[in-house]
Backbone as XML, in Angstrom:
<?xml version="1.0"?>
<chain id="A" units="angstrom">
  <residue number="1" name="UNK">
    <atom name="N" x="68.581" y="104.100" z="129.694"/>
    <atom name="CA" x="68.689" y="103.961" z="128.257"/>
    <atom name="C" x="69.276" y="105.244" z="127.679"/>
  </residue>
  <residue number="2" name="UNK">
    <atom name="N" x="70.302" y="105.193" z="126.768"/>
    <atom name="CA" x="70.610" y="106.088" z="126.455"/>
    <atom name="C" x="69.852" y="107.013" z="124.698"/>
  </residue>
  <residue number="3" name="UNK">
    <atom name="N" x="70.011" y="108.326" z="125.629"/>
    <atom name="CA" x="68.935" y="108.919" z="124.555"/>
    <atom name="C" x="70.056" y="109.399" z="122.958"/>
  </residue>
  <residue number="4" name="UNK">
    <atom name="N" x="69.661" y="109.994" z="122.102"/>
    <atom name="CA" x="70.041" y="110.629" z="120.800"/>
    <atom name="C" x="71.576" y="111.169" z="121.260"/>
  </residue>
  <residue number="5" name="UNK">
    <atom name="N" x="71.769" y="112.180" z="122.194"/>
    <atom name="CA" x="72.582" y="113.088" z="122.397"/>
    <atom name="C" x="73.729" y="111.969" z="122.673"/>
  </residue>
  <residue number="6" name="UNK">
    <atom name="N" x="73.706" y="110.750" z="123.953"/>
    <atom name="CA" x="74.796" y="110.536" z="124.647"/>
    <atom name="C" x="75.140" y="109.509" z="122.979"/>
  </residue>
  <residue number="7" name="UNK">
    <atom name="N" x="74.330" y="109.188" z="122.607"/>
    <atom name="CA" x="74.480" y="108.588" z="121.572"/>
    <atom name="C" x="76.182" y="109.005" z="120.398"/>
  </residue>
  <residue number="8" name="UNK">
    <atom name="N" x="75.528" y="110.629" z="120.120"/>
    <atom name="CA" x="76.701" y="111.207" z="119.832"/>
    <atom name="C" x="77.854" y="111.930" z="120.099"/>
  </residue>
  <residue number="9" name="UNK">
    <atom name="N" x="77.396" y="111.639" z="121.304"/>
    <atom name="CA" x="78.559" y="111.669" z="122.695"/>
    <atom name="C" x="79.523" y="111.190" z="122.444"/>
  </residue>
  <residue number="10" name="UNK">
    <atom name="N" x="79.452" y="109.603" z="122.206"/>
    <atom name="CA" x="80.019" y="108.558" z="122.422"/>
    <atom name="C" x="80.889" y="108.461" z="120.684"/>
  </residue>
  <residue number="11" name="UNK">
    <atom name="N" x="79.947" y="108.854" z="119.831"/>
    <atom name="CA" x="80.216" y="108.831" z="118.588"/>
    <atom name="C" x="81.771" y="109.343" z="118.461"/>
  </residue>
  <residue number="12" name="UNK">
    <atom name="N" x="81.368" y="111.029" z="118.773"/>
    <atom name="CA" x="82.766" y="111.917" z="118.764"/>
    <atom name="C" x="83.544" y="111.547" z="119.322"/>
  </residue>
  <residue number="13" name="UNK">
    <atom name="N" x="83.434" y="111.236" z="120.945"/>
    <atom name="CA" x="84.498" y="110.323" z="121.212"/>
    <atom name="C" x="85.167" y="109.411" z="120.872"/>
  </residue>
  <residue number="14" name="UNK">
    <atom name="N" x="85.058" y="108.504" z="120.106"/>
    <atom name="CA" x="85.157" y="107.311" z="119.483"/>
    <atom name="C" x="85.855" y="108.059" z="118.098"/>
  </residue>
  <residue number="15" name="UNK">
    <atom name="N" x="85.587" y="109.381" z="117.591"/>
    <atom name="CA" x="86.258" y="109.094" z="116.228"/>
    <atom name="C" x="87.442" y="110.059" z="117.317"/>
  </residue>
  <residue number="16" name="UNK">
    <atom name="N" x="87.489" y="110.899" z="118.374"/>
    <atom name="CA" x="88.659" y="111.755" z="118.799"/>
    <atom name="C" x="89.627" y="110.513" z="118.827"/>
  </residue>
  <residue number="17" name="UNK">
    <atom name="N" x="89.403" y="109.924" z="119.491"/>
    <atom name="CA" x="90.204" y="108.547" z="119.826"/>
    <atom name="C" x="91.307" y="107.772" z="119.149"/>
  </residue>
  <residue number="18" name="UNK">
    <atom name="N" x="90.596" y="107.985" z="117.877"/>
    <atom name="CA" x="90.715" y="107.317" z="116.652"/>
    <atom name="C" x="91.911" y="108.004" z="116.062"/>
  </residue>
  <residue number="19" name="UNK">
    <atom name="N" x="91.433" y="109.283" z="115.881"/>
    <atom name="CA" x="92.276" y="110.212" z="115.396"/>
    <atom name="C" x="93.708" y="110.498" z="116.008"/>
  </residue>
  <residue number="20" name="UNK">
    <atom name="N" x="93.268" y="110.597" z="117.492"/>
    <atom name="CA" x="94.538" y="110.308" z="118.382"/>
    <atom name="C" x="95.341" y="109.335" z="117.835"/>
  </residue>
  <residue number="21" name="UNK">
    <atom name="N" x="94.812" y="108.041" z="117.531"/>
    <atom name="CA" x="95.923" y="107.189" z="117.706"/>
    <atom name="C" x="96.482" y="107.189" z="116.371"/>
  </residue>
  <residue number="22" name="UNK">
    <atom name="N" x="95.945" y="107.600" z="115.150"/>
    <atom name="CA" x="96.541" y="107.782" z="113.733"/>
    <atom name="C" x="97.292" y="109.061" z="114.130"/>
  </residue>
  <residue number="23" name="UNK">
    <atom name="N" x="97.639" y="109.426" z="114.677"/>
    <atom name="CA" x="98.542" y="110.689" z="114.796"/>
    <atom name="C" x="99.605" y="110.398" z="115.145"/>
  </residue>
  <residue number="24" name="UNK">
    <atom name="N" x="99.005" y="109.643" z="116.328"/>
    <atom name="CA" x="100.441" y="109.093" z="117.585"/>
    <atom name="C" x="101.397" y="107.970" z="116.650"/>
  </residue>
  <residue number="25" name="UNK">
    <atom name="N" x="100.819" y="107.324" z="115.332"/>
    <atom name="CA" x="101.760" y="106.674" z="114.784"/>
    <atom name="C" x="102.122" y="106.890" z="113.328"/>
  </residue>
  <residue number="26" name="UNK">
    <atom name="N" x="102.116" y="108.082" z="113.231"/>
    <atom name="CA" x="102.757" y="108.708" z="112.131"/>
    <atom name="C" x="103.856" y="109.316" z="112.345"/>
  </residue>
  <residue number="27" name="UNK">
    <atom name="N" x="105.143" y="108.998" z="111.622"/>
    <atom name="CA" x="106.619" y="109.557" z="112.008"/>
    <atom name="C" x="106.526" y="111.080" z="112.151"/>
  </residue>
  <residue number="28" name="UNK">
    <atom name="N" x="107.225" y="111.286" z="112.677"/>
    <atom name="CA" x="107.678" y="113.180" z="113.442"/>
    <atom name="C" x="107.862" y="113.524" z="112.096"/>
  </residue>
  <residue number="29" name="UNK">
    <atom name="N" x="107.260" y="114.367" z="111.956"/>
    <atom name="CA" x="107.887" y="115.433" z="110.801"/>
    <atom name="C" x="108.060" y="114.769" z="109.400"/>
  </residue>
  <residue number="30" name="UNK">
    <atom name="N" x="106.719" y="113.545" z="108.953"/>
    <atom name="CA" x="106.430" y="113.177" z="108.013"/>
    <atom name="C" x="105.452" y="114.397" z="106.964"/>
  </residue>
  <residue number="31" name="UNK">
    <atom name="N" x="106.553" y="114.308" z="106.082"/>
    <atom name="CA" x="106.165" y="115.244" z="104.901"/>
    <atom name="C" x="104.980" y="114.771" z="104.160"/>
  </residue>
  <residue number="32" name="UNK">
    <atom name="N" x="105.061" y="115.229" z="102.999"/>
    <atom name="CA" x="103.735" y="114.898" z="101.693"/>
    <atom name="C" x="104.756" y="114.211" z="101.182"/>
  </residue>
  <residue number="33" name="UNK">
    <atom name="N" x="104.149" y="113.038" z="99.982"/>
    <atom name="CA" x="104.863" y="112.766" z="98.637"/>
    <atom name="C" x="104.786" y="113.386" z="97.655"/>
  </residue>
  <residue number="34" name="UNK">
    <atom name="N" x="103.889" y="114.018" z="97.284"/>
    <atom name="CA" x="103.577" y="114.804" z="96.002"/>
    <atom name="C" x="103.323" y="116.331" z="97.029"/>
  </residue>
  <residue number="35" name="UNK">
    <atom name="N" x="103.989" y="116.901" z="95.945"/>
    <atom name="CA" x="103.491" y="118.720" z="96.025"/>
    <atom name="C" x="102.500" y="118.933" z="96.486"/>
  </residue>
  <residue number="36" name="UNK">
    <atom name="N" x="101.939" y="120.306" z="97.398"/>
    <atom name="CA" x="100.721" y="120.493" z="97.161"/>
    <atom name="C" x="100.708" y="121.629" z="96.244"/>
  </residue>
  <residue number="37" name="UNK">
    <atom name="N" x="101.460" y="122.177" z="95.463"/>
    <atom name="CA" x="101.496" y="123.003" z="94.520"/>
    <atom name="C" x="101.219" y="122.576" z="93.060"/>
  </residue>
  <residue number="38" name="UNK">
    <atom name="N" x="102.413" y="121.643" z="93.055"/>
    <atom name="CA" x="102.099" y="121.231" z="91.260"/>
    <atom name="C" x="101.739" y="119.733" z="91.340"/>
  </residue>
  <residue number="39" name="UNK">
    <atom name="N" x="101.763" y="119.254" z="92.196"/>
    <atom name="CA" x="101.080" y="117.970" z="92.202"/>
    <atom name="C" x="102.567" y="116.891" z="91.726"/>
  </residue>
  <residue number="40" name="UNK">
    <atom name="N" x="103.337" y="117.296" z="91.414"/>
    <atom name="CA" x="104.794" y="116.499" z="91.033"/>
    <atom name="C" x="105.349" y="115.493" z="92.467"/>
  </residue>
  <residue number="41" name="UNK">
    <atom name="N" x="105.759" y="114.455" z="92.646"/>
    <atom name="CA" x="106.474" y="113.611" z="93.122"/>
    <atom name="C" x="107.357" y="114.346" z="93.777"/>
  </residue>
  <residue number="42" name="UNK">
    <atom name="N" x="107.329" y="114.482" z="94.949"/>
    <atom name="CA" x="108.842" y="115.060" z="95.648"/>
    <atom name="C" x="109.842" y="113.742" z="96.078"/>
  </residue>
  <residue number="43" name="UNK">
    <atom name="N" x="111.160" y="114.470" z="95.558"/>
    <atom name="CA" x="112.312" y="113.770" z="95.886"/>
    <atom name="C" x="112.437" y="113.327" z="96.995"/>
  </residue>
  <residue number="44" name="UNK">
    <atom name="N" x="112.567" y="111.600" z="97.304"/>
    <atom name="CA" x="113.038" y="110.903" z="98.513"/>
    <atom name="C" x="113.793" y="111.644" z="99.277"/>
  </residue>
  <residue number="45" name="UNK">
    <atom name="N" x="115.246" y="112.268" z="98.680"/>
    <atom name="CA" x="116.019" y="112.838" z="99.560"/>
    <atom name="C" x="115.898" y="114.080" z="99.624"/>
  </residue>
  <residue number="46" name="UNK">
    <atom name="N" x="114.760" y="115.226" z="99.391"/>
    <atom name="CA" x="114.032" y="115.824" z="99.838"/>
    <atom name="C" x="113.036" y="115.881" z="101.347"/>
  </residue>
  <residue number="47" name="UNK">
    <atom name="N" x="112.749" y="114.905" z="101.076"/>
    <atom name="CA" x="111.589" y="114.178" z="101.837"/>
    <atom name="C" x="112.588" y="114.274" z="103.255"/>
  </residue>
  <residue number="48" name="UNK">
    <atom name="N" x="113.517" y="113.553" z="103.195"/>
    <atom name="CA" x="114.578" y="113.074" z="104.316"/>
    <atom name="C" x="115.166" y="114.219" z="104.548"/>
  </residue>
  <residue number="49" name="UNK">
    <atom name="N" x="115.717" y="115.473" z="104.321"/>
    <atom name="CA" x="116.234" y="116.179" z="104.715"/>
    <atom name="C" x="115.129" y="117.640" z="105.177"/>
  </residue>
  <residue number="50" name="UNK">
    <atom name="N" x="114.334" y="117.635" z="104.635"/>
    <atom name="CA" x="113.349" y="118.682" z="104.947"/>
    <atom name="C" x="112.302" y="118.141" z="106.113"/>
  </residue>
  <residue number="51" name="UNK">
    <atom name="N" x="112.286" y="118.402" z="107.366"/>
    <atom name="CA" x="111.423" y="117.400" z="107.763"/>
    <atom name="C" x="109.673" y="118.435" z="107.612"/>
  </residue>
  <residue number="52" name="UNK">
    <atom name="N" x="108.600" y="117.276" z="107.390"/>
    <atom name="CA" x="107.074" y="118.366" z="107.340"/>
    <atom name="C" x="107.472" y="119.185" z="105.728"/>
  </residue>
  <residue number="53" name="UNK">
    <atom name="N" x="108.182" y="118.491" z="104.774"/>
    <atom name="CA" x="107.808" y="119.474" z="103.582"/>
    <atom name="C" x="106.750" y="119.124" z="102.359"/>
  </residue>
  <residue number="54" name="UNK">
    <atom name="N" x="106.470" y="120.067" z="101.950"/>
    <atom name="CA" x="105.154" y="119.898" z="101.312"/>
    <atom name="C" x="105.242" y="120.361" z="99.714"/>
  </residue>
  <residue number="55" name="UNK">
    <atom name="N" x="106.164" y="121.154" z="99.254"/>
    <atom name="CA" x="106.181" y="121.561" z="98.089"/>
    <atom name="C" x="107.775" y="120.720" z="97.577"/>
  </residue>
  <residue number="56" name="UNK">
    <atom name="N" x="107.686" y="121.175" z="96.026"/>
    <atom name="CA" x="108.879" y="120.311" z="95.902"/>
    <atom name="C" x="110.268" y="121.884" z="95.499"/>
  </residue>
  <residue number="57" name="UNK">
    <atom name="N" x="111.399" y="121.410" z="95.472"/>
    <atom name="CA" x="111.381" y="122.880" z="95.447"/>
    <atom name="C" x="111.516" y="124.046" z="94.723"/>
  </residue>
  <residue number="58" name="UNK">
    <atom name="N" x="111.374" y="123.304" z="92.974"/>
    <atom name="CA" x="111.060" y="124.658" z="92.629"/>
    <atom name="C" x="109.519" y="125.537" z="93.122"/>
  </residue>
  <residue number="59" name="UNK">
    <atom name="N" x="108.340" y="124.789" z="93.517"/>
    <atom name="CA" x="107.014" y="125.509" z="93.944"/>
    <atom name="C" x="107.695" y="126.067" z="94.866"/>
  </residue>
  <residue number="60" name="UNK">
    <atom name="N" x="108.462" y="125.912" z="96.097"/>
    <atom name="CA" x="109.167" y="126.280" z="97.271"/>
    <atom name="C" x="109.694" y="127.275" z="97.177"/>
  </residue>
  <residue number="61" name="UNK">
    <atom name="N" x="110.331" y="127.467" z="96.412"/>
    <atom name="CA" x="111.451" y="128.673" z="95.430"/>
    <atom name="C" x="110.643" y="129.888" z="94.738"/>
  </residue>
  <residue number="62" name="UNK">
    <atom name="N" x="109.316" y="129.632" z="94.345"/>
    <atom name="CA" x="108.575" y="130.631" z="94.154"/>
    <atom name="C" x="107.420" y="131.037" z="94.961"/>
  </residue>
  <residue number="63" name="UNK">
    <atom name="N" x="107.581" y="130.292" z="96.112"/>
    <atom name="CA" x="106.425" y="130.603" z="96.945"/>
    <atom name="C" x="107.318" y="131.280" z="97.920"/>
  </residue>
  <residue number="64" name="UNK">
    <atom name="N" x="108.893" y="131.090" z="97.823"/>
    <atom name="CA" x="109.509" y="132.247" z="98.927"/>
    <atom name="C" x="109.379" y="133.797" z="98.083"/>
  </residue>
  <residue number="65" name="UNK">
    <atom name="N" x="110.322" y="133.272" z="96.897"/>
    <atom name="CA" x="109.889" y="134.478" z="96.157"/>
    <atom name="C" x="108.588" y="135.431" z="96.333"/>
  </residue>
  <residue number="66" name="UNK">
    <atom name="N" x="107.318" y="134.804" z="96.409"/>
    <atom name="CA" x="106.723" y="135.909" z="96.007"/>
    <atom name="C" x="105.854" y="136.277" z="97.335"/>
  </residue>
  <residue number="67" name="UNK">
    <atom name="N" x="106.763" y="135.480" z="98.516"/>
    <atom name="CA" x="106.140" y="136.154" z="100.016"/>
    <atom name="C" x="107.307" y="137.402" z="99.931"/>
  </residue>
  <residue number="68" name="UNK">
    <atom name="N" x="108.442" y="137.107" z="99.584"/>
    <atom name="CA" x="109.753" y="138.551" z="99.698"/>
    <atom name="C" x="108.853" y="139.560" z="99.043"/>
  </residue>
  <residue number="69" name="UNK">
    <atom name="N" x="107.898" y="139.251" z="98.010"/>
    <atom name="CA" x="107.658" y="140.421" z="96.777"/>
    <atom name="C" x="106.112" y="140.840" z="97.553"/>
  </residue>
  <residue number="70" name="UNK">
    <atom name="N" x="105.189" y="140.141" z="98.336"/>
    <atom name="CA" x="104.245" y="140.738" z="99.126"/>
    <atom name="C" x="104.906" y="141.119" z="100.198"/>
  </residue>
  <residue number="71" name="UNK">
    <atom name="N" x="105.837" y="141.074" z="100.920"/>
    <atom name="CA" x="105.831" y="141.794" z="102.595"/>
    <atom name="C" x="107.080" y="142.939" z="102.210"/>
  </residue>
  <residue number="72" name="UNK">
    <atom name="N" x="107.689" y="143.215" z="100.658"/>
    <atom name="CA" x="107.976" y="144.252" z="100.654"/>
    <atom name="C" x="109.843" y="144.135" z="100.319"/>
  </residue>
  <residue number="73" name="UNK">
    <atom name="N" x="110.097" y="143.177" z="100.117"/>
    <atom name="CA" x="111.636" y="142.671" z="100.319"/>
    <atom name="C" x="112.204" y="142.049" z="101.011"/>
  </residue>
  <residue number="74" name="UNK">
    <atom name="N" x="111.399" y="141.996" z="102.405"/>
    <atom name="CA" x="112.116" y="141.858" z="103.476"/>
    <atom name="C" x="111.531" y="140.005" z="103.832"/>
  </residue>
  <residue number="75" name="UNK">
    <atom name="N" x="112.317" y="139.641" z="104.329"/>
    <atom name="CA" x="112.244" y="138.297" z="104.731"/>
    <atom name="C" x="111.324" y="137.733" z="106.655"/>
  </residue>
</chain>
């Protein structure tokens, strides 16, 4: 009989699994729709040419900006 532990043994396994397979069928280098900056709608053909992007790009444009202005100028 299985006790408490194999119990959640089986649990975690069951959600790793899970997770695996929502991964395995999500397109390569599927972006966000909305920003995670300003929360705005990013452009379809954004979406398609940036692959994995997440901001739209003016947030993009000031989030390069102000990594140049913390590490000193330099890129």
């Amino acid at each position: 009989m299985a006790d408490s532990m194999d119990l959640v043994q089986q649990r975690v396994e069951e959600e790793l699994a899970r997770n695996l397979a929502n991964a395995r069928h999500q397109p390569a280098g599927a972006g966000e729709f909305f920003c995670v900056s300003c929360g705005e709608e990013i452009p379809a053909a954004r979406r398609r040419a940036v692959q994995g992007v997440t901001r739209c790009v003016t947030c993009q444009e000031i989030n390069e900006l102000k990594g140049t202005h913390y590490k000193g100028g330099t890129v």
